[in-house]
C-alpha positions, 0 to 999 in steps of 0.5 A: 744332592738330597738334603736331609729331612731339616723340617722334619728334624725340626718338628721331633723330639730333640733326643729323636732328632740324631737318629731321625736324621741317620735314618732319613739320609740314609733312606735316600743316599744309602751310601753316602759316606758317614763317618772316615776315620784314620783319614789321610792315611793308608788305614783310611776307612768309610762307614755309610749312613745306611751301615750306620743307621742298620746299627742304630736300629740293631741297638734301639731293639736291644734297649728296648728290651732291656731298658737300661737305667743308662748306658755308659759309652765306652767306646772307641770308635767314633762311629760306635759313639754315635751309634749309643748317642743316637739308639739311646736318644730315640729310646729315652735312656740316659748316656753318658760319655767319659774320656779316658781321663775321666774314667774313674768317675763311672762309679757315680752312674750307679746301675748303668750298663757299659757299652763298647764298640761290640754294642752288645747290651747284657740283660736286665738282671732277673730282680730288676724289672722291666722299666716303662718308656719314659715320658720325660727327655733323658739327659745327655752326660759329658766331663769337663775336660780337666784342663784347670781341676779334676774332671767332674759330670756335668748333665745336659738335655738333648736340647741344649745338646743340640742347640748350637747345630745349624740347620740351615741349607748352607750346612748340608753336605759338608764335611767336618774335621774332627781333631777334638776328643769326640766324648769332650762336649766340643767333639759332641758338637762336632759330630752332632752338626756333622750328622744332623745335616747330612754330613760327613765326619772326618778323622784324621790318622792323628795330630801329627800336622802332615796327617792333619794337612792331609785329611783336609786335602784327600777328604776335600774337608770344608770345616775345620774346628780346633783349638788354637793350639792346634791350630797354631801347629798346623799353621807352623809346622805341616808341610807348605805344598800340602796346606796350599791345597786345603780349601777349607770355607770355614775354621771354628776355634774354641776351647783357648782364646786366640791371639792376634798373631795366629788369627793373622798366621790363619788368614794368611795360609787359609785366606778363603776360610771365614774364621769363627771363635766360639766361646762355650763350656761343658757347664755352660754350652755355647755362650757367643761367637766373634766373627770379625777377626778378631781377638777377644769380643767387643767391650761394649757386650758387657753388661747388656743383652746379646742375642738369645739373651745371653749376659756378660759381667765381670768381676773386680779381679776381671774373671767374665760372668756368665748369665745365660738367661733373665731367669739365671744366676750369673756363673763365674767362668774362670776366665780372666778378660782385660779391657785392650781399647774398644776390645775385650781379651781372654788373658788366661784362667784364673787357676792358671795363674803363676804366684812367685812370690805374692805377685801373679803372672799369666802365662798366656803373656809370657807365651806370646813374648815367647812365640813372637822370638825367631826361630820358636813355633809353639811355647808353653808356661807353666808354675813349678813348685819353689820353698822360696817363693812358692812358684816360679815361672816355668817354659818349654819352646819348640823350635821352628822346623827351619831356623833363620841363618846362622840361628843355633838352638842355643841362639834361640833359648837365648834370643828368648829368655833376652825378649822375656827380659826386655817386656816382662817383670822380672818375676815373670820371666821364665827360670827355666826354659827347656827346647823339646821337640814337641809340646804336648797337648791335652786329649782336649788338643789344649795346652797344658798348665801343669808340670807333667803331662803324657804327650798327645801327638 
């Protein structure tokens, strides 16, 4: 197979490197599959590098015309956002890309023009002139994702875009699911590694886990990154035989700390797949990785350099500080981490904590009383409001497609609320439990910290 072009990649401009990249494979494997979408289904389509790259040319024409004072994607299909992320790159205008939940902050990106998967740019307004090529790199616009607080625009460089894609030769080729949201920094990263090397971007029909499971096997998928969330229902839930084909070499978990049972769970069904956690934010970019199995990140990290220079700290309350450089601030991430031998755990985010009655509960602990009862596949704690002591501690279960003999839902939800009992403070032990069918889950693929949430499948 042609490889593509790492050493010129490597020399150019970062805001040039993505659509330097399209253009090279595409110049010597036209046909090369790019992009799958609706993947594992009948719908199941392939967009080519050569199609992708005619449209990146198409779009850096019009630009060029207009140039616009920045783009706004609004786009749905994944091969339309690459197409604005690469044009707008190579043509020095700004982009940024909003999730649906974001939406509404488009009015701070005054003059910006939108474009949708049409990629039809307006004209420039007959009062506005006709702006120059500007000399300094244009920034690269991403929400958060809204997980602990209201969404908010968050500015990068092309540089720190890029700076955790890997270019090396064992990347080249490969091809990549991608179940995040592609506008939400993880997606970018996704799609970003996949087309830098020449790869191919894999999306799924939807979350549902049989879907998932079949993408991986149809579309021989050889990296996988996830949340733990999701990647704890492709585990519990999707179909044995289908899972017992998947030949993944690789599964990247980020955006939630993983526990040592699903870490376990993952080595058991995947057993050939080396497994990364990668620890980053939209604020932040990638700040480490763990690839020893484990959850957390050694104890000894704290408080000296790691690679790249990287800092990390803690406060008294153990929220993990972050400095990126010598020449940085520190930055509280709001993460909260607790010393468990010669390790460091991720035990929840600051503002996820439950207050019942002046006493706090981290519901990332009841979750794992919760999932380690028979019979439940997934959990998710959340705070309710009370007049009385100001939250209280509210759970949903799901229950395992299979239940052990003679075990009832009923059995299950008592079985549960018996073992918050037996480990857990009184005030933290859920005061109402709810058997759903499903949890439901962030466009970010997170579990949710709020009482109310429309269902992602």
């Amino acid at each position: 197979m042609n490889q593509p072009p790492v050493d010129d990649l490597a020399d150019a401009p970062a805001e040039d490197r993505l659509a330097a990249a399209i253009a090279g494979i595409a110049g010597q494997d036209p046909a090369r599959s790019a992009v799958v979408t609706a993947a594992g289904s009948s719908g199941r389509c392939s967009v080519d590098y050569a199609t992708l790259a005619a449209a990146v040319s198409r779009l850096e024409e019009r630009l060029d015309a207009v140039r616009p004072v920045g783009v706004v994607a609004r786009a749905t299909r994944v091969e339309s956002l690459l197409v604005i992320a690469a044009a707008c790159g190579r043509q020095h205008v700004p982009v940024a890309f909003l999730a649906e939940d974001s939406r509404d902050l488009v009015g701070e990106l005054r003059d910006w023009i939108e474009l949708d998967d049409a990629l039809e740019v307006p004209p420039a307004p007959a009062s506005r002139p006709r702006r120059e090529f500007d000399t300094v790199p244009p920034p690269v616009v991403v929400a958060t994702s809204g997980t602990s607080g209201p969404p908010k625009l968050v500015e990068h460089s092309w540089d720190s875009l890029l700076a955790a894609a890997r270019l090396a030769e064992q990347w080249h080729g490969l091809a990549w699911l991608l179940v995040y949201d592609a506008t939400r920094w993880a997606g970018i990263q996704v799609w970003v590694q996949a087309l830098l090397t020449g790869g191919r971007l894999v999306v799924p029909a939807s979350r549902d886990p049989d879907a998932v499971a079949r993408a991986l096997v149809e579309e021989r998928v050889a990296i996988l990154p996830a949340t733990p969330t999701l990647l704890r229902r492709l585990t519990a839930s999707a179909d044995r035989s289908l899972l017992a084909e998947v030949t993944l070499d690789r599964i990247t978990l980020g955006g939630e700390a993983a526990d040592a049972p699903l870490l376990e769970q993952a080595r058991l069904v995947f057993p050939a797949a080396r497994i990364t956690q990668v620890y980053a934010t939209t604020e932040l970019g990638e700040v480490f990785r763990v690839a020893d199995g484990r959850p957390g990140f050694p104890a000894n990290w704290i408080g000296r350099a790691l690679p790249g220079g990287v800092r990390l700290s803690m406060r008294r309350d153990g929220e993990l500080l972050v400095q990126l450089s010598r020449d940085s601030a520190e930055v509280g991430t709001g993460d909260l981490v607790e010393r468990r031998g010669d390790r460091y755990e991720f035990t929840g985010r600051r503002s996820d904590v439950i207050v019942v009655g002046g006493a706090k509960v981290l519901p990332g602990r009841v979750e794992e009383v919760l999932r380690s009862v028979p019979g439940v596949a997934e959990a998710r704690v959340y705070g309710l409001p009370s007049g009385i002591t100001g939250e209280l501690v509210a759970a949903e279960v799901a229950l395992a497609d299979s239940l052990p003999e003679g075990c009832t839902a009923d059995g299950v939800r008592g079985a549960a609320l018996a073992a918050c009992r037996s480990v857990l403070e009184p005030h933290a032990v859920p005061r109402i439990l709810d058997i759903v069918r499903r949890i439901a889950t962030t466009a970010a693929g997170k579990t949710p910290r709020r009482p109310t949430l429309s269902p992602h499948p």
